[in-house]
PAMI-981007 format. One line per 2 residues: number of its first residue (from 0); their letters; for each residue z, x, y of C-alpha. Coordinates in steps of 0.5 Angstrom, whole numbers. Each point is the difference from the previous one (the first is absolute). Layout:
! PAMI-981007
NUM	a	Z/X/Y ~ ...
END
This chain:
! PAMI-981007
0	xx	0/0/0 ~ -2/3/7
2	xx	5/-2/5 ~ 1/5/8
4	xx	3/0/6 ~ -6/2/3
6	xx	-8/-3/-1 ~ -5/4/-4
8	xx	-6/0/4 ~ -5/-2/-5
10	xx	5/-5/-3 ~ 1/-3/7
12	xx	-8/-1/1 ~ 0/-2/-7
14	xx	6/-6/1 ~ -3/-1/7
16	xx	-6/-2/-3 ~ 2/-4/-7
18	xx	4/-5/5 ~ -5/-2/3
20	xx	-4/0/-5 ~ 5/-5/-3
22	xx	-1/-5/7 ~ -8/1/-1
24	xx	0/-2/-7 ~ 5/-7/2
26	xx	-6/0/4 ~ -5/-1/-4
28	xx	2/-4/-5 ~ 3/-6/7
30	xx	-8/1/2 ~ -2/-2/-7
32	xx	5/-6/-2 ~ 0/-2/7
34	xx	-3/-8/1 ~ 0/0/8
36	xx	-7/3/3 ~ 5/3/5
38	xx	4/4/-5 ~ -6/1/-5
40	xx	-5/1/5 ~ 2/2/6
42	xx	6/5/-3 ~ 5/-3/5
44	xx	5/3/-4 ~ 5/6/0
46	xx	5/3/-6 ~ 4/5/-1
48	xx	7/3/-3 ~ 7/1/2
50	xx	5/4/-1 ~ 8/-3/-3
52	xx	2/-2/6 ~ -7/-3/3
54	xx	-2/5/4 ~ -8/2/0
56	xx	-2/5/-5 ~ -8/-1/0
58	xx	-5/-5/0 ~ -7/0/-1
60	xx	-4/-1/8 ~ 0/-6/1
62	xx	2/-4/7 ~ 4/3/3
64	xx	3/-6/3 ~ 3/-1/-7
66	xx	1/6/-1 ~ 5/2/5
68	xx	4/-6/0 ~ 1/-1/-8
70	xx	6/4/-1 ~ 4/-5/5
72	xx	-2/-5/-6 ~ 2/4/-6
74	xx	7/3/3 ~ 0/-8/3
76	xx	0/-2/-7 ~ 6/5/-2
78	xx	4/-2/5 ~ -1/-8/-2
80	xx	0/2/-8 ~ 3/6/-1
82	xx	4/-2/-5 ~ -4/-5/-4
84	xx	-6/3/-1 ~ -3/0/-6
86	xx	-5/4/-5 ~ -6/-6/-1
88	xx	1/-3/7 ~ -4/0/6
90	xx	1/-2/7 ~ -4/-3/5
92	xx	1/1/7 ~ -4/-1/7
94	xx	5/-1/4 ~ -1/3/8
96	xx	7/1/1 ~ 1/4/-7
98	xx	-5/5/1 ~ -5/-5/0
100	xx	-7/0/4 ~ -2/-7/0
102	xx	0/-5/-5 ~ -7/0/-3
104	xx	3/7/-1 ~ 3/0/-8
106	xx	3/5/-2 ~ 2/1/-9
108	xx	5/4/-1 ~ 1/3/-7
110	xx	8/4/-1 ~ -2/6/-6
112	xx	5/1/-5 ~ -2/4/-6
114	xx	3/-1/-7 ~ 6/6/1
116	xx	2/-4/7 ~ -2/-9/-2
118	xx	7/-1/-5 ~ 6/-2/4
120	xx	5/6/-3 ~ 8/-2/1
122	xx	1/5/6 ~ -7/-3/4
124	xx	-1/-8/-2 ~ -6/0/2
126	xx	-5/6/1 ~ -2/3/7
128	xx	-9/-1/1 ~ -2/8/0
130	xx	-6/-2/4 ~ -4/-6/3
132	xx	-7/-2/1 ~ -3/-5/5
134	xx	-6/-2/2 ~ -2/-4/6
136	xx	-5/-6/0 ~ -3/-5/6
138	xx	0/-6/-3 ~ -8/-4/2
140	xx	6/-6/1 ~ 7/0/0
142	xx	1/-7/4 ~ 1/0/7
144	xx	-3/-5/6 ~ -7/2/-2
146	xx	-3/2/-5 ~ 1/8/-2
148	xx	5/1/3 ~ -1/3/6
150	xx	1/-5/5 ~ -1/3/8
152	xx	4/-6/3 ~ 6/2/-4
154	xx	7/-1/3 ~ 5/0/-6
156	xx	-1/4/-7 ~ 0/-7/-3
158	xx	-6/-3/2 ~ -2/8/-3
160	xx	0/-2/-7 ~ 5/1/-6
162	xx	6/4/1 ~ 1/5/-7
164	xx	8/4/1 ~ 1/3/-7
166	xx	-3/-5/-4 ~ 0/1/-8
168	xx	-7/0/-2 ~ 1/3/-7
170	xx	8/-2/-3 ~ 0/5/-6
172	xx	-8/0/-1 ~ 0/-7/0
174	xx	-5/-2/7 ~ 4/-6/4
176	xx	-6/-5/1 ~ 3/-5/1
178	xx	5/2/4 ~ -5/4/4
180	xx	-6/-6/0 ~ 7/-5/3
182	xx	1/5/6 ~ -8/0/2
184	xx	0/-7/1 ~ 7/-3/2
186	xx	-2/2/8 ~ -1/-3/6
188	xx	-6/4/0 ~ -2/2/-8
190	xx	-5/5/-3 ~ -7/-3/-1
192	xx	-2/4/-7 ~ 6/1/-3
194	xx	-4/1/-7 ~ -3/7/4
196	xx	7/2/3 ~ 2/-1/-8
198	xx	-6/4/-3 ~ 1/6/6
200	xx	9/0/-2 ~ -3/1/-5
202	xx	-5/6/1 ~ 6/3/3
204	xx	4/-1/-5 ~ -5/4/-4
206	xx	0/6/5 ~ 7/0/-1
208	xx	1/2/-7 ~ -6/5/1
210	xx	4/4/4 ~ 6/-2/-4
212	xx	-4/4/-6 ~ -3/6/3
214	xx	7/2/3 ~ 3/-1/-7
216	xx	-5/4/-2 ~ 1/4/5
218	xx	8/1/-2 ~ -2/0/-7
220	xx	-4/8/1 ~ 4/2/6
222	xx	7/-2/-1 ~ 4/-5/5
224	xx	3/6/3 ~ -7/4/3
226	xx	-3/-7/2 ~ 6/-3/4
228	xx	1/8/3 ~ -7/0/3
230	xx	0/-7/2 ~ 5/2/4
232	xx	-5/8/1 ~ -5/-4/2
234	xx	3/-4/6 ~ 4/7/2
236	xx	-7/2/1 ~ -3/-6/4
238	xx	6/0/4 ~ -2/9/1
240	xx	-8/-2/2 ~ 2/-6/5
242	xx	5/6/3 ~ -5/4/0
244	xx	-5/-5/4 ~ 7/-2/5
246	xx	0/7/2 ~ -7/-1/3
248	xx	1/-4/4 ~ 3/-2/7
250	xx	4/-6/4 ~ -4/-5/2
252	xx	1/-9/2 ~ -5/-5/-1
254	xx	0/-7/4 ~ -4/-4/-4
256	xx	-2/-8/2 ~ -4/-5/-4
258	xx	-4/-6/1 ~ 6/-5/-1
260	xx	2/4/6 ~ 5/4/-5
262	xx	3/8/1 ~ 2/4/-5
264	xx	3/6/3 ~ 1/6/-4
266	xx	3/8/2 ~ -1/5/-5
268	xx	7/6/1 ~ -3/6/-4
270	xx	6/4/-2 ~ -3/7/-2
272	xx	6/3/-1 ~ 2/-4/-7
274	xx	-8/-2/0 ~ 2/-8/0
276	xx	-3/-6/5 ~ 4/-5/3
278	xx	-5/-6/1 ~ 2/-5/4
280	xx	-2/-7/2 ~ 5/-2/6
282	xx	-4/-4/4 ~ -4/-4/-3
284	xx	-1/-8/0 ~ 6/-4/-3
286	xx	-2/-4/-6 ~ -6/-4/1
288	xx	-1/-8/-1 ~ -6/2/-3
290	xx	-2/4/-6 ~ -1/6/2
292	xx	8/3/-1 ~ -1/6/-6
294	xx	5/0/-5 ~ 5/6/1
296	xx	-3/3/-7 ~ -8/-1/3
298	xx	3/4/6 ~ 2/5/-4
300	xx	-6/0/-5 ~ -5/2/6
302	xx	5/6/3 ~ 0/2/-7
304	xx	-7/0/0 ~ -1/3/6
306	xx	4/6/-1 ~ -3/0/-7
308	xx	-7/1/3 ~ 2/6/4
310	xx	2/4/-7 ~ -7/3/-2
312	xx	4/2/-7 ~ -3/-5/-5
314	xx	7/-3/-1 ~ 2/-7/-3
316	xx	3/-5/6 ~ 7/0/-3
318	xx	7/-1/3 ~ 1/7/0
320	xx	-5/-1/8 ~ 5/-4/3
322	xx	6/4/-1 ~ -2/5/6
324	xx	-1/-7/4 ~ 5/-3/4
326	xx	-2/-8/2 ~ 3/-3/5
328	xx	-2/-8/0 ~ 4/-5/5
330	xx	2/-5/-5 ~ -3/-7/3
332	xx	-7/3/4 ~ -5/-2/-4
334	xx	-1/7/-4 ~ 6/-2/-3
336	xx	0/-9/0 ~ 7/-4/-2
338	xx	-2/-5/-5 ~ -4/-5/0
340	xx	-5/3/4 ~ -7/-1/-2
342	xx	-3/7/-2 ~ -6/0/-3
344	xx	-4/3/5 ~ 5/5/1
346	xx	-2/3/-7 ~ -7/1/2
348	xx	-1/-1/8 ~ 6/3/3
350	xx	1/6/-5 ~ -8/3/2
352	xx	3/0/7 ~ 7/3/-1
354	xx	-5/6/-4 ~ -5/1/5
356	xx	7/-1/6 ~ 2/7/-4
358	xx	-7/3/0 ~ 0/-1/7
360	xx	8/3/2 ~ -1/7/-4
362	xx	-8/0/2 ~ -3/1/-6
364	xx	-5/-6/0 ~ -4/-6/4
366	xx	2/-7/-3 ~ -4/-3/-5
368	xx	-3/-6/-1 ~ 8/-2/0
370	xx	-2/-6/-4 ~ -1/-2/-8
372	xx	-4/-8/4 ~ 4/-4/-6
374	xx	-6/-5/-1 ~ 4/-5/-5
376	xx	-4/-7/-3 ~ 1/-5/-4
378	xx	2/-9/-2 ~ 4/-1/-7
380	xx	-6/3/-4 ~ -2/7/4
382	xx	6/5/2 ~ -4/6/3
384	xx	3/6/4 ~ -4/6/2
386	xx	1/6/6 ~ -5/3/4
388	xx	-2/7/1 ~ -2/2/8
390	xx	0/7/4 ~ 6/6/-2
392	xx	3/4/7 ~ -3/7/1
394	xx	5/6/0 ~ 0/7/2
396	xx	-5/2/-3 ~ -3/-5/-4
398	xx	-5/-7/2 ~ 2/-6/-3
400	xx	-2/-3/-6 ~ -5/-7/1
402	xx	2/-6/-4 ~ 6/3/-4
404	xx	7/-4/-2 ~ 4/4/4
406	xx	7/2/-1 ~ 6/-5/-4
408	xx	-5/-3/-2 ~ -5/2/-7
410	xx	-3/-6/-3 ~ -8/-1/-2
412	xx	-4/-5/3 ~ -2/-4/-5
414	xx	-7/1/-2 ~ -5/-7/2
416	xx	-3/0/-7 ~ 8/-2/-2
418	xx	2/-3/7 ~ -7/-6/-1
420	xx	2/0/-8 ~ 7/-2/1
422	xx	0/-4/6 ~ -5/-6/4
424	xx	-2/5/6 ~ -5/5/1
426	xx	0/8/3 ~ -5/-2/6
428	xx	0/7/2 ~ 5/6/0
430	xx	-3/5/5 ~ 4/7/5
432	xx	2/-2/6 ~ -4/5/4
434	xx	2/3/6 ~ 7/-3/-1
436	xx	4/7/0 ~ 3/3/6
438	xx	-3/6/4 ~ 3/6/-1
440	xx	-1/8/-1 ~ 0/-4/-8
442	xx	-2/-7/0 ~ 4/-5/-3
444	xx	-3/-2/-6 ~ -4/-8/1
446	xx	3/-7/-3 ~ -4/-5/-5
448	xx	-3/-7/1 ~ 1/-5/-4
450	xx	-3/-7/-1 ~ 2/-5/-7
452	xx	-3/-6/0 ~ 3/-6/-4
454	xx	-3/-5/-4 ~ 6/-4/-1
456	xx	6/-2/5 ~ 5/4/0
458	xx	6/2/5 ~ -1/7/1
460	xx	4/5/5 ~ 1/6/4
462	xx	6/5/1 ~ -3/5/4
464	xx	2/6/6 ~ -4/2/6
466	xx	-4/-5/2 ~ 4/2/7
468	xx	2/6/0 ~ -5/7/-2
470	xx	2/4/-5 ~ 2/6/5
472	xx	-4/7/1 ~ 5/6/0
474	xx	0/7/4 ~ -7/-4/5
476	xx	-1/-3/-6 ~ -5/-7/2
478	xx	4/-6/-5 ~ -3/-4/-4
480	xx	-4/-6/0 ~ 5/-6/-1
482	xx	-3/-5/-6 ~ -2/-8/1
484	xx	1/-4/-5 ~ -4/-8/1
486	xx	-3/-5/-4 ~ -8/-2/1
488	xx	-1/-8/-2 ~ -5/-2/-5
490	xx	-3/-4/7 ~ -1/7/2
492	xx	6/-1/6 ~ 5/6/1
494	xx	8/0/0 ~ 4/5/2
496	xx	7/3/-4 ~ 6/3/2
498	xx	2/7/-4 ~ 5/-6/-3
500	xx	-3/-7/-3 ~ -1/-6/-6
502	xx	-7/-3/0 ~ -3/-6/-4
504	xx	-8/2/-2 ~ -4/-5/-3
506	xx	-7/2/-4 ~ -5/5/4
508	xx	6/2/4 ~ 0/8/2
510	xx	7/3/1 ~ -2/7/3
512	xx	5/6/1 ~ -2/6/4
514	xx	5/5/0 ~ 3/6/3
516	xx	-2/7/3 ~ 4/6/-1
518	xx	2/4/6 ~ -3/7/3
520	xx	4/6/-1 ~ -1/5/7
522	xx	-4/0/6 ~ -7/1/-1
END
């Protein structure tokens, strides 16, 4: 058996692979057990793996929203279930205010026991998980005021859909359904296809226990000490990487406003003697009466993601980022809500914002397109939910990229041949958005036009950002071109929208979606 207090180089770039490796593999079997054309084809997912205590070891890239918010949920369920959680059972939570992003983000989370740690023993009456795997899914509906479950007007999580807190899915390897079926539709506002959120739990259920096999196998070739040693190695050097990258870097502040007339303020105090950052949000706007209030552990995903982006070392994103970070959140503003506050867009909106807020602050990037322009449609027999790429900021030595998803968000656009076949709409046509990039030394990259026409009637919404304020240019940077969301009737007349809005579409319909530019980056 290999045990050290110090990592063996190759060892650490060895076990730093198999963990992710592990998440990519959870991955796989989610993308091919799932129902949803959200999770199937879009990969609007995440899985990843956690130490005893529920802090993130590894996960494979996936959405970094989900990411960096995960260990909230799985230490949430330690801290809720501890004591009763058992070899078989597996959790189900969606919960914002327990590590969370928003309600169609449901989270599986599997406690890994091995044969020599599942019996209760006389000292220990139950036996402590080793490990735990998640994996995160946007459910395509999980009820709601409007069908998918991103309603723009928003104001309560209720009327956001079905509330999940540590919910038993699996009791000792028998699945819930009924308990699970019951909680679905006894709502005010109940889920539209309770069958396909069935099948895709069930996918995740199924990604789970592939995670749960390979850190068996693992354990069964290593030794339990070697691989809960390096666990905790590969953290130590993610948290050594990030250091490094602090150690870079200088003070800034960042005043950031939004088109709902919102700031989000951020000061970045580098401390280069111990290499460690204090980000705080002092400042920004109390918690909103709308939807765009981000959930603490969204706020924390998008530090983490900029702070990992800043490390050129290839490292998985893991708890060991965070420990050089101090965040400082008010509790009650809207980076950190009270319940029940409606968050919905908070996870995909005002998350794009707090990330290019941080760029701006250390002078590092312009801002990107600084929106995921949700598009949701559906009635009681369609659900569909699709983000939309646009412009990325330039930076100080590069361009931007044009119609890239930028950022906390990492999905697919679903292909047209799937999107026509599952669903009574066409792909008029998707096209770059020319000249839509900021002006600069380096450009920022273009947006997309997108133009779906519907064949049936349908409800149909968009949750979107910049439609007012531009994706800001940097250093003399020229900002980015907003994006305009608007409807072309069959008749042929014209309806504008805000960046927030629900329509109804009738058949010849066209729901058209031009989204942002990036912003330049230096004077040209």
């Amino acid at each position: 058996m290999y045990t050290t207090n110090q990592p063996d180089p190759v060892r650490l770039e060895i076990f730093k692979n198999l963990y992710q490796f592990i998440a990519e593999q959870m991955g796989i079997v989610l993308q091919n057990t799932a129902t949803s054309v959200n999770i199937k084809e879009r990969l609007d997912f995440s899985c990843a793996i956690f130490d005893t205590s529920g802090l993130l070891v590894a996960n494979a890239p996936h959405i970094p929203v989900h990411l960096g918010s995960m260990s909230e949920s799985v230490r949430s369920l330690i801290n809720d279930k501890g004591d009763t959680i058992k070899p078989g059972n597996v959790y189900l939570s969606n919960n914002p205010y327990n590590g969370g992003t928003h309600l169609p983000d449901v989270t599986a989370i599997t406690p890994v026991f091995l044969e020599n740690n599942s019996s209760p023993t006389p000292h220990s009456p139950l036996p402590t998980p080793l490990f735990y795997v998640a994996s995160r899914g946007h459910q395509a509906d999980i009820g709601g005021i409007t069908p998918g479950s991103m309603p723009p007007h928003s104001t309560t999580v209720e009327e956001e859909g079905i509330l999940f807190d540590n919910f038993l899915l699996v009791n000792q390897g028998n699945f819930q359904e009924n308990e699970v079926r019951e909680l679905l539709l006894n709502h005010r506002y109940p889920a539209r296809n309770p069958d396909q959120n069935l099948a895709d739990f069930k996918a995740q259920i199924a990604a789970n226990t592939r995670g749960v096999q390979e850190l068996t196998k693992m354990v069964a070739q290593y030794g339990i000490e070697t691989v809960q040693a390096y666990m905790q190695f590969v953290q130590d050097n993610a948290e050594e990487s990030v250091r490094r990258a602090i150690n870079l870097l200088k003070d800034g502040a960042f005043s950031y406003a939004m088109d709902n007339g919102a700031t989000i303020q951020v000061n970045v105090i580098i401390n280069k003697e111990n290499r460690s950052a204090i980000i705080d949000f002092t400042g920004t706007s109390s918690q909103l009466n709308s939807n765009f209030n981000a959930p603490k552990a969204v706020t924390q995903a998008a530090v983490l993601y900029v702070f990992r982006t800043l490390v050129d070392d290839n490292i998985p994103l893991n708890a060991g980022c965070l420990n050089p970070l101090e965040i400082i959140v008010p509790v009650g503003c809207m980076l950190n809500p009270i319940y029940p506050a409606a968050v919905v867009a908070g996870n995909v909106e005002t998350s794009q914002t707090i990330v290019d807020a941080l760029y701006a602050a250390l002078g590092v990037m312009a801002g990107s397109q600084g929106t995921m322009n949700n598009f949701t449609f559906g009635n009681q027999r369609y659900q569909y939910y699709e983000t939309i790429c646009g412009g990325s900021g330039a930076g100080v030595n590069f361009h931007g990229t044009d119609g890239v998803h930028t950022h906390m968000t990492n999905s697919r656009l679903t292909d047209p041949e799937v999107l026509e076949t599952r669903y009574p709409v066409l792909v008029e046509s998707f096209s770059l958005r020319a000249d839509s990039g900021g002006e600069g030394k380096y450009c920022g990259g273009n947006g997309v036009v997108r133009r779906i026409q519907f064949l049936e009637p349908m409800t149909a919404n968009i949750l979107s950002s910049h439609r007012l304020v531009p994706p800001l240019g940097l250093d003399g940077g020229k900002p980015g071109k907003v994006g305009r969301n608007w409807i072309q009737r069959h008749d042929g007349t014209v309806e504008d929208l805000n960046s927030t809005a629900t329509v109804e579409m009738e058949p010849g319909d066209v729901f058209v979606i031009e989204t942002p530019g990036g912003g330049g980056f230096g004077k040209e």
